[in-house]
C-alpha positions in Angstrom: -0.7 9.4 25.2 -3.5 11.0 27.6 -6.9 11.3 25.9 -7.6 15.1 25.5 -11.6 16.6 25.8 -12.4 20.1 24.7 -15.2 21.9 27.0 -17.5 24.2 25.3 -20.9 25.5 25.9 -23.9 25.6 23.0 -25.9 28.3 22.5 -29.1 28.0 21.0 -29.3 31.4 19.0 -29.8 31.3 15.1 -29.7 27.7 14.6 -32.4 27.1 17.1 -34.4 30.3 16.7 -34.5 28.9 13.3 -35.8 25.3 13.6 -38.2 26.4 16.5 -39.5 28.8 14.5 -40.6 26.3 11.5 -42.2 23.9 14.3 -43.8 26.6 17.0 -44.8 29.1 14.3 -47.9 27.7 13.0 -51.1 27.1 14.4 -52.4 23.3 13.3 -54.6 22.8 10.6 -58.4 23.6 11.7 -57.2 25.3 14.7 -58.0 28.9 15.2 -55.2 31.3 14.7 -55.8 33.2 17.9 -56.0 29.9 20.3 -52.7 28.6 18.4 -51.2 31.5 19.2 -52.1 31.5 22.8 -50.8 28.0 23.4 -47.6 28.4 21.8 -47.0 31.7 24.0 -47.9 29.6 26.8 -45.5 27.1 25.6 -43.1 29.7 25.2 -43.2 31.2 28.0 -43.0 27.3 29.9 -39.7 26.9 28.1 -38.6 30.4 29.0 -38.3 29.2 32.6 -36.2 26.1 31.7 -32.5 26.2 31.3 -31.4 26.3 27.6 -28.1 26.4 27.9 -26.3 22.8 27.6 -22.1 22.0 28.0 -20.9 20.5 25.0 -17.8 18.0 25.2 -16.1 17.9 21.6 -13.0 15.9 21.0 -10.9 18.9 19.5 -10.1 22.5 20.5 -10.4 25.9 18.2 -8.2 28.1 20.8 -11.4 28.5 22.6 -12.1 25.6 25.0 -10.3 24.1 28.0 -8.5 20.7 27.6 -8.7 18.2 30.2 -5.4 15.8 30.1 -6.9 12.9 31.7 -10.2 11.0 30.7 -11.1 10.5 34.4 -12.0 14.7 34.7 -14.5 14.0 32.1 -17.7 12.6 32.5 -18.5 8.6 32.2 -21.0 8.9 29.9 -22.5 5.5 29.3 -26.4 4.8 29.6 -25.9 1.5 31.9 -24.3 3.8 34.6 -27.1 6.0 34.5 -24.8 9.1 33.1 -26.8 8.8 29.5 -30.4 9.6 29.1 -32.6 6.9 26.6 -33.0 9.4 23.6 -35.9 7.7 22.2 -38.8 9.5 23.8 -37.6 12.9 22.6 -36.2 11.7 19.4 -39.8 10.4 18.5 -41.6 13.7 19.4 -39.2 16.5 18.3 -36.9 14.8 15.8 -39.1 14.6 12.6 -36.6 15.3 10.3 -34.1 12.7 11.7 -36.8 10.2 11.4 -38.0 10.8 8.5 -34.3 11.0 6.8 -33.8 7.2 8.5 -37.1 6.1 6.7 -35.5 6.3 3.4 -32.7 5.2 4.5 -33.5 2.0 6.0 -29.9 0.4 5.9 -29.2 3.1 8.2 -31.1 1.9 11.0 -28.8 -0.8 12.4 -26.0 1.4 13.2 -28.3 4.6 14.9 -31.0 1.7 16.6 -31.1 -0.5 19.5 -33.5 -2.5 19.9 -34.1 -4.3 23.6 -35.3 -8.2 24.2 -39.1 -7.3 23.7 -37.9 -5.7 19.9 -38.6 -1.7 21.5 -36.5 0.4 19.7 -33.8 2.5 21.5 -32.3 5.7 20.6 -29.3 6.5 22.9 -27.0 9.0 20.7 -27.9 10.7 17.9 -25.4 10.3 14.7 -24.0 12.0 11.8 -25.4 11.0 8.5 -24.0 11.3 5.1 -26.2 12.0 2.1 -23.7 10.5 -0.3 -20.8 8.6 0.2 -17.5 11.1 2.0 -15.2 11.7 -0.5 -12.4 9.4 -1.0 -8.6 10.5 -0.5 -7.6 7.1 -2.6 -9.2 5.1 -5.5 -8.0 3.7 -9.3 -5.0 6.1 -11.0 -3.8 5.3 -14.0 -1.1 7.1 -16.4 -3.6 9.0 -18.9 -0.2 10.8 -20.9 0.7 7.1 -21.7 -2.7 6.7 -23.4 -2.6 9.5 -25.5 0.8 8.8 -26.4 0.3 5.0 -27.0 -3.1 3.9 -27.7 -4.6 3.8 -31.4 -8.3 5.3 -31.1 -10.9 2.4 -32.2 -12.4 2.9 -35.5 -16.1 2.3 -33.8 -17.3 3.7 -30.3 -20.6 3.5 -28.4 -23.2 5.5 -29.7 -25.3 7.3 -26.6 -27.9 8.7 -28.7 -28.6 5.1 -30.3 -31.7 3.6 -29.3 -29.6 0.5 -28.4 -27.7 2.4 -25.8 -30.4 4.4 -24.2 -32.3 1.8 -23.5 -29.7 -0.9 -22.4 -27.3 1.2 -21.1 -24.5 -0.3 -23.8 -24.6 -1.5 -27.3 -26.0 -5.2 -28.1 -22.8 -6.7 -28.1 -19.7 -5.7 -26.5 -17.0 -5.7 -26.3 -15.8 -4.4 -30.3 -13.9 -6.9 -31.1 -17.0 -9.1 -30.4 -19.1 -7.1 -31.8 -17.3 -6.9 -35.1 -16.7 -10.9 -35.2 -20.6 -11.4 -34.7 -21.5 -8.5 -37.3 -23.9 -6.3 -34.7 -22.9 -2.8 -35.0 -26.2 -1.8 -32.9 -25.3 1.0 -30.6 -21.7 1.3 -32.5 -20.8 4.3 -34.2 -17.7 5.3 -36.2 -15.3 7.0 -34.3 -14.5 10.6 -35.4 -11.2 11.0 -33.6 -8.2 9.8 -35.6 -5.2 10.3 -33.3 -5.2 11.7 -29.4 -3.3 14.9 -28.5 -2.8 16.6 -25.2 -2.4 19.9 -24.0 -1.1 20.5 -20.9 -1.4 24.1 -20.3 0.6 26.5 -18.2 -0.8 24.7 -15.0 -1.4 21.4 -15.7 -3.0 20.3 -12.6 -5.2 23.2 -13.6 -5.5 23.7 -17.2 -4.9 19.9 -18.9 -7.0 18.7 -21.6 -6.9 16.3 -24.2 -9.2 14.8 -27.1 -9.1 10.9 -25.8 -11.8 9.1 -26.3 -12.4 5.2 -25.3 -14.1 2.4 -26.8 -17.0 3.2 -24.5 -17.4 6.4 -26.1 -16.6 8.0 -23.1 -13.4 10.6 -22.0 -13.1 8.5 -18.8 -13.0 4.8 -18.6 -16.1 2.7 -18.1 -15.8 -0.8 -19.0 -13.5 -4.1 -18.4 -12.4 -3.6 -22.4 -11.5 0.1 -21.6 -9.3 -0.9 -19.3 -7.8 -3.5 -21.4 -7.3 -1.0 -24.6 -5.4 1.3 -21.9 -3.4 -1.9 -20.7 -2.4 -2.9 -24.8 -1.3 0.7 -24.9 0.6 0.6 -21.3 2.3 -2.3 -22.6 3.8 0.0 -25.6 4.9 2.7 -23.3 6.6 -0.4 -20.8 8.5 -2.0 -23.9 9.6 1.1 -25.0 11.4 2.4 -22.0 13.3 -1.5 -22.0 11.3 -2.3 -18.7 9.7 -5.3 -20.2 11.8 -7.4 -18.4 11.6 -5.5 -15.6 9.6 -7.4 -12.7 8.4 -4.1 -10.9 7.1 -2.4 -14.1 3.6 -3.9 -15.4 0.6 -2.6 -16.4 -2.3 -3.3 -13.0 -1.5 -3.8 -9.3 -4.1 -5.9 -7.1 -3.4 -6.9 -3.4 -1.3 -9.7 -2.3 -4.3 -12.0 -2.2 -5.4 -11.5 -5.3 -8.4 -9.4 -3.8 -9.4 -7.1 -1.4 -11.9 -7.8 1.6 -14.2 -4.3 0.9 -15.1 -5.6 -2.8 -13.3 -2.7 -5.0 -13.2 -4.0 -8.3 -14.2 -7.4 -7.8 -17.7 -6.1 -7.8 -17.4 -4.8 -10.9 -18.4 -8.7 -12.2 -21.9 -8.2 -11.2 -21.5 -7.3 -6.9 -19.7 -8.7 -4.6 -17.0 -8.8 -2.3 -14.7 -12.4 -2.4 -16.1 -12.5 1.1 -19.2 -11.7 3.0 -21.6 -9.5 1.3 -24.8 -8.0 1.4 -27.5 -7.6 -1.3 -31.0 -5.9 -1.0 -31.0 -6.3 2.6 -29.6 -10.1 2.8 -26.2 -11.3 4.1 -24.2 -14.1 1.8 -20.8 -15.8 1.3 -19.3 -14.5 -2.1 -16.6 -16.1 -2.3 -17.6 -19.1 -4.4 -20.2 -17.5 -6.5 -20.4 -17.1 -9.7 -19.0 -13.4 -10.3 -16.2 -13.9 -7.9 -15.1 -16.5 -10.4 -15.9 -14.1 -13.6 -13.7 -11.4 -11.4 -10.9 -14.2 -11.2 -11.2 -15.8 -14.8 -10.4 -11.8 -15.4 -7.4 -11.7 -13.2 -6.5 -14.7 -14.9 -6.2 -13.6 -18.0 -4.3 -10.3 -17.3 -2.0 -12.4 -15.2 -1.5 -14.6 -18.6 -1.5 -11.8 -20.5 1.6 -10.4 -18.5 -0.9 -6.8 -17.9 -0.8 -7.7 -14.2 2.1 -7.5 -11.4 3.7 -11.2 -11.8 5.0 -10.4 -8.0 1.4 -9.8 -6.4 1.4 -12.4 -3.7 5.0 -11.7 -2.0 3.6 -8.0 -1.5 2.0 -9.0 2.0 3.4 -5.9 3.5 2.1 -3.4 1.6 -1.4 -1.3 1.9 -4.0 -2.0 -1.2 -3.1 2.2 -2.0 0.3 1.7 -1.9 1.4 -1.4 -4.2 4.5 -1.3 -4.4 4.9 2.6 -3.9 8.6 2.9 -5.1 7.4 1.5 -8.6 4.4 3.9 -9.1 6.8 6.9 -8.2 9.4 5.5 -10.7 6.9 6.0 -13.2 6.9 2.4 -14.0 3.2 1.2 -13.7 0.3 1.8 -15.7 -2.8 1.8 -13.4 -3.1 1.4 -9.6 -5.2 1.9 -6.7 -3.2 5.3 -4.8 -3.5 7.8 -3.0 -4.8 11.6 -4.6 -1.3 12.9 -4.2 -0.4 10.6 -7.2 -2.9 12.9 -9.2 -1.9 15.3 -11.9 2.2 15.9 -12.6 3.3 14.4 -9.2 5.2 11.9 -10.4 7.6 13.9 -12.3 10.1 14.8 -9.7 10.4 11.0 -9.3 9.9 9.4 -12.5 13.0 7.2 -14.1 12.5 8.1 -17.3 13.5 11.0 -19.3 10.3 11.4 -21.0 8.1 10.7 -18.1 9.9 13.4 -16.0 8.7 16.0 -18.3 5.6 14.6 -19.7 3.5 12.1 -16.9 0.1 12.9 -16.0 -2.0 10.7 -13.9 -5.7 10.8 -13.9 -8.4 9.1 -11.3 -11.2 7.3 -12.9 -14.2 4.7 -10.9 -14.2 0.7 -10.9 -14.9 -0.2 -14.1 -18.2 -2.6 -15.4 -17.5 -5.9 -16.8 -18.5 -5.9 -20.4 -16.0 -9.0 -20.9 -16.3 -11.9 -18.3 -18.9 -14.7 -17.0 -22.1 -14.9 -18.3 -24.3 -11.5 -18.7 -25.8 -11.9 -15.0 -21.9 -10.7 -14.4 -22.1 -7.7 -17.1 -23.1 -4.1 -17.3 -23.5 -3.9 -13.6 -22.1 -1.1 -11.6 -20.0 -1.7 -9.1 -21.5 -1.8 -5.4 -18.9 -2.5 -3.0 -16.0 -0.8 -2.2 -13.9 0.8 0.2 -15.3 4.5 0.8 -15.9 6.6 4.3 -19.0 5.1 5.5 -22.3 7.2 5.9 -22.7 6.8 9.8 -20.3 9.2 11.5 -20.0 10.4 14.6 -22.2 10.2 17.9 -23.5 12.2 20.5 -25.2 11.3 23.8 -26.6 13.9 25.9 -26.2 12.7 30.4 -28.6 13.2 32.8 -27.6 16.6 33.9 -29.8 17.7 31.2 -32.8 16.4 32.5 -35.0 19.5 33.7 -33.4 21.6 30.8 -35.1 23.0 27.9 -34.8 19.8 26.2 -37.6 20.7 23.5 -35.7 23.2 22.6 -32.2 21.1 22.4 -33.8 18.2 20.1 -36.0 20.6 18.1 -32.6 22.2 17.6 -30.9 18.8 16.8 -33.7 17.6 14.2 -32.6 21.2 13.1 -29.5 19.6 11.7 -30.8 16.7 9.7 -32.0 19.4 7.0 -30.6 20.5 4.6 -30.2 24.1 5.8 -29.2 22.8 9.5 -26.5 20.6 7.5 -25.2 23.4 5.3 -24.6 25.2 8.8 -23.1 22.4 10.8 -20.3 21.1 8.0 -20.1 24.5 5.4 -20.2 27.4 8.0 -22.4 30.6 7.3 -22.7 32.4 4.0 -22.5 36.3 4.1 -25.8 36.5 4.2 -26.6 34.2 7.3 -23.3 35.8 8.9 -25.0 39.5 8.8 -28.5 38.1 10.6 -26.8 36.1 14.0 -24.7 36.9 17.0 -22.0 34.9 17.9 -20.6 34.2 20.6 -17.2 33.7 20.7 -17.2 35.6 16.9 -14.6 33.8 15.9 -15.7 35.2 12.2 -14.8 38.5 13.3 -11.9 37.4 15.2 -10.3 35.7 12.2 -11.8 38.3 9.3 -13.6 35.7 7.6 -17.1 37.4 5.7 -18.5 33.5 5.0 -17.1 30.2 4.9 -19.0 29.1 0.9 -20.8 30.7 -2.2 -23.5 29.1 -3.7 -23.7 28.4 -7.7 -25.0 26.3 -11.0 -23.0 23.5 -12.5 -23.7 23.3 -15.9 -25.2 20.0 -15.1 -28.0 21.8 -13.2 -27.0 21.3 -9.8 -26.3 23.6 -7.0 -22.2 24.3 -6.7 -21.0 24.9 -2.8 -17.9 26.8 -3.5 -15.9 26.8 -0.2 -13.8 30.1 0.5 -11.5 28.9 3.4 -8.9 26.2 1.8 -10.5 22.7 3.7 -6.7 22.1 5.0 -6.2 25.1 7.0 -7.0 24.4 10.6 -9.4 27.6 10.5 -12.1 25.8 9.1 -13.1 23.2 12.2 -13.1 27.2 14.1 -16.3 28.5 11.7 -17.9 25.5 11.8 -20.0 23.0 14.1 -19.7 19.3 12.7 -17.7 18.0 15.5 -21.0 18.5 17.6 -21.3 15.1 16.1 -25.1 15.0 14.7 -26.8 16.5 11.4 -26.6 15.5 8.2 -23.0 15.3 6.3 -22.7 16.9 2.7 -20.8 15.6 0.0 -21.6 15.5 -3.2 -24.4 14.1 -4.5 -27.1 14.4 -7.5 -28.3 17.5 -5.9 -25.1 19.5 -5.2 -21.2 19.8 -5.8 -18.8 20.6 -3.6 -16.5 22.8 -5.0 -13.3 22.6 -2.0 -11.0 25.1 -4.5 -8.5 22.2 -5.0 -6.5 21.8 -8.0 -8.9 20.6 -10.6 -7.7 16.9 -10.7 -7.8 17.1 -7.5 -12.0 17.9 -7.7 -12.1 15.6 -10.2 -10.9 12.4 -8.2 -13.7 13.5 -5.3 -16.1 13.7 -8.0 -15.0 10.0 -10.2 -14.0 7.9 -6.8 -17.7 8.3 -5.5 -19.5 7.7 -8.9 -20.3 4.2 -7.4 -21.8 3.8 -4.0 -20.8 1.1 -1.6 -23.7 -1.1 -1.0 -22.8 -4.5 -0.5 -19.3 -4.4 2.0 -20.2 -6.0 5.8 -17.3 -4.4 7.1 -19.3 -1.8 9.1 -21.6 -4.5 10.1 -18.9 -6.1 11.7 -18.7 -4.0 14.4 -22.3 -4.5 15.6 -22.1 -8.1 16.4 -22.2 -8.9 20.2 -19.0 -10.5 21.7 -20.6 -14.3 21.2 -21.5 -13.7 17.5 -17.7 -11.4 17.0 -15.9 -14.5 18.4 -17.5 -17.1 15.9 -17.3 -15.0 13.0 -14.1 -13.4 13.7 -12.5 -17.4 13.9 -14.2 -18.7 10.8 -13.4 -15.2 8.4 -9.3 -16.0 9.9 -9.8 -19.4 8.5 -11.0 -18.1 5.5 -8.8 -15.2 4.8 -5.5 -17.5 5.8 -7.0 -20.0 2.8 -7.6 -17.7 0.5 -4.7 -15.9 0.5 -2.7 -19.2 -0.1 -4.7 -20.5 -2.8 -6.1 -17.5 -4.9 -3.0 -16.3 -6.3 -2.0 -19.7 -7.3 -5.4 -20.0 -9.4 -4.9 -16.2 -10.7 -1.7 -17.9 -11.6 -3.0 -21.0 -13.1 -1.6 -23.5 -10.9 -4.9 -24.6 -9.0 -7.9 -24.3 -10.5 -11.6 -22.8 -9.5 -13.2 -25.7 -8.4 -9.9 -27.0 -6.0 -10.3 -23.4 -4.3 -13.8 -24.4 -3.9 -13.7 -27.5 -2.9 -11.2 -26.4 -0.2 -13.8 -23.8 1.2 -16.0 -27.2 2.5 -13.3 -27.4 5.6 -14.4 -23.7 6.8 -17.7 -23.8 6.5 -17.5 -19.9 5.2 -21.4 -20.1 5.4 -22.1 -20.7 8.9 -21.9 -17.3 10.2 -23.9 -15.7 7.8 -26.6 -15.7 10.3 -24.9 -13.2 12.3 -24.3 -10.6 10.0 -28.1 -11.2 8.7 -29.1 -10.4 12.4 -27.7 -6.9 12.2 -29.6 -6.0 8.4 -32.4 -4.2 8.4 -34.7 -6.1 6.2 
């Protein structure tokens, strides 16, 4: 299939007028007003001269740009063939914000930098950057309407206004059972909630609540025993339909290899991946420390327990979100990593069972921490690696034939976009209040009878609620706004705001739940930035590695080989040899 490039030319009108405004608009401290003013109208009037109108190539078409079918009628724009310019000059003297914003972000750096054989650094496109991690469209479901039909509420639950928990973040000792056994009831309290019930509502995916409340004290799971309350109850619901015999109903599904590469849950056991990992700023093996073999001892014990898929390792062919698919639309598993159209009462129209056909509602909820396994350096320790859209996005280079432009004006304009207003512009659109003070040209606003693209409001939580008006599936949206330019910040949800898309609500929940935890520690973007010597090392050794472990971790998950054979065995690949590499790439 031919490549297909989209045309378009950038005006710098309300965005621009906008940034230039906040740089050219006042005079320098200790300078007189008068003399400011003169040199900026001189300035002016320099950059009124200059061109300031630049093409703009974007990947994708509104209706309103010209498609080229072949990639050879569009420009060759790479640096070494002199078509792009080095950014770095202008980047360093009109792109404050960017800077700054890569400052406190230092782990950023790697993938925006380039630094030359005397250790100069190089700016030669300028990227999108998240503020948060993009929302995810897959991540832990589980069958909540079994839980409130099948689980017994504890009699004792954290207590969050204890001293215990406030300060430690859990009770003194966890889990309950423990906790009871040992006699310390510090940070326990008794739980008020005698037996769960659940309304679904008129619209369920709408309007469903229910009174469940885990041992964490919490209406969402948090911890290892959570999980393994909701598994006793899963169990219930599984014997009960007669499935118990049934080798494609259980309660958890992991990958075929008893792990996945990005981390996932396997971090939850104090960080780490299995694999290669990265922790405050250094590279490591992980796969033979010490919470990679809590994480196992935990798979272990499900797998004993009969809580998790006895099948795992002959699923080679399947996606981590989509274990064993046909199962999880049967309505025969209790918890699994899936895709956000398993949210809510989707199963219904496929669910085996009677009951479940009328009655199954599956809710998202984040990797869980270990309040169970290993040693407390492996406990109470969120999760930090995981598979989640990474925070460096696009690129854009600008060629040659700008050179001679208005190119102030262009990366003033640019560093425009790494605030937060330049963001809201690029990836929201314009409110009705920004849409009544610009021009645009093509007005695609008026063209498609859209007054603004989002509404601002207050969560109850205190922080600022972007309510989008256009649905974010329609096609209309990439027309009304500019983030396939490919630079300025990215908005998602963060501490500071919610995005509010006008999805079903277990639909904004997922967003909200499958980026509690932020990915940290997975090298799998730092993959891509070795050079083709270091790639061909590392690429040979991690095949040796992956081929070994997926032969000989299930069989220990299984208890047929044991933690310290798999170990041993890891001696032959020499898994630590190549952490160099990926330690060249980190910014320390």
């Amino acid at each position: 299939m031919k490549s297909k490039f989209v045309k378009r030319f950038l005006t710098m009108g309300l965005a621009a007028g906008l940034a230039l405004s906040a740089v050219c608009g006042c005079a320098k401290q200790g300078e007189p007003a008068d003399d400011a003013g003169k040199k900026e109208e001189g300035k002016k009037e320099e950059r009124e001269a200059k061109d300031a109108s630049f093409t703009w190539w974007i990947y994708k078409t509104d209706g309103e740009g010209t498609y080229y079918e072949d990639y050879k009628d569009n420009p060759q724009t790479l640096y070494e063939n002199g078509v792009l310019m080095d950014l770095t000059e202008y980047v360093e003297k009109y792109m404050p914000n960017y800077l700054a914003y890569l400052d406190a972000n230092p782990e950023l750096k790697p993938f925006v930098q380039v630094q030359d054989e005397e250790g100069k650094t190089h700016y030669y496109a300028l990227y999108v950057l998240s503020d948060g991690p993009g929302d995810s469209w897959q991540g832990i479901c589980y069958r909540r309407d079994w839980v409130v039909k099948y689980a017994k509420p504890t009699e004792y639950v954290w207590d969050w206004e204890s001293d215990s928990v406030k300060e430690n973040g859990h009770p003194a000792v966890t889990p309950l059972a423990r906790a009871v056994e040992e006699k310390n009831m510090d940070g326990w309290k008794k739980n008020e909630v005698k037996e769960f019930k659940a309304d679904y509502g008129e619209n369920p995916d709408e309007d469903y609540t229910d009174n469940v409340i885990f041992p964490s004290g919490k209406n969402d799971p948090l911890t290892i025993s959570d999980w393994e309350w909701m598994y006793e109850a899963f169990e219930k619901a599984i014997k009960e339909r007669g499935w118990e015999n049934d080798s494609n109903s259980y309660c958890m599904s992991i990958p075929y290899s008893g792990y996945i590469q990005a981390g996932n849950i396997v971090s939850s056991f104090g960080g780490g991946t299995g694999e290669y990992y990265i922790r405050d700023g250094k590279a490591s093996f992980d796969g033979a420390s010490d919470n990679f073999k809590a994480y196992v001892e935990c798979m272990n014990h499900w797998y004993e327990k009969g809580w998790l898929d006895q099948d795992f390792n002959t699923r080679a062919g399947e996606l981590f979100y989509k274990i064993n698919i046909n199962s999880v639309s049967q309505g025969k598993i209790g918890m699994w990593d899936g895709h956000i159209s398993n949210l809510g009462t989707a199963l219904r129209i496929t669910c085996q069972n009677e009951e479940d056909a009328r009655d199954s509602y599956v809710m998202p909820c984040p990797y869980p921490i270990n309040d169970v396994y290993g040693s407390k350096e492996q406990m109470y320790h969120e999760p930090d690696a995981m598979f989640q859209l990474g925070r460096v996005g696009g690129k854009t280079g600008i060629t040659t034939k700008a050179e001679g432009k208005d190119l102030e004006a262009l990366f003033t304009y640019l560093d425009w976009t790494y605030t937060r207003e330049g963001a809201m512009v690029l990836g929201v659109g314009l409110s009705k209040e920004q849409l009544a003070s610009v021009e645009l040209n093509p007005d695609l606003y008026e063209a498609y009878s859209i007054e603004e693209t989002y509404e601002l409001g207050k969560a109850e939580d205190g922080r600022s609620v972007i309510k989008y008006t256009i649905d974010q599936s329609d096609p209309l949206i990439n027309a009304v706004r500019a983030m396939r330019m490919g630079t300025g910040l990215g908005t998602t949800n963060s501490d500071e705001y919610m995005l509010d898309y006008g999805v079903a609500a277990i639909n904004q929940k997922a967003y909200e739940v499958w980026s509690v935890y932020v990915n940290k520690g997975s090298i799998l973007d730092y993959k891509g930035l070795l050079n083709a010597e270091e790639g061909e090392a590392f690429g040979k050794t991690e095949t040796a590695l992956l081929d070994y472990q997926a032969q000989t971790l299930p069989n220990v998950i299984k208890g047929k080989t044991t933690w310290e054979a798999y170990v041993d065995g890891l001696e032959a690949i020499q898994p630590e040899s190549v952490v160099e590499y990926l330690q060249n790439h980190i910014m320390e």
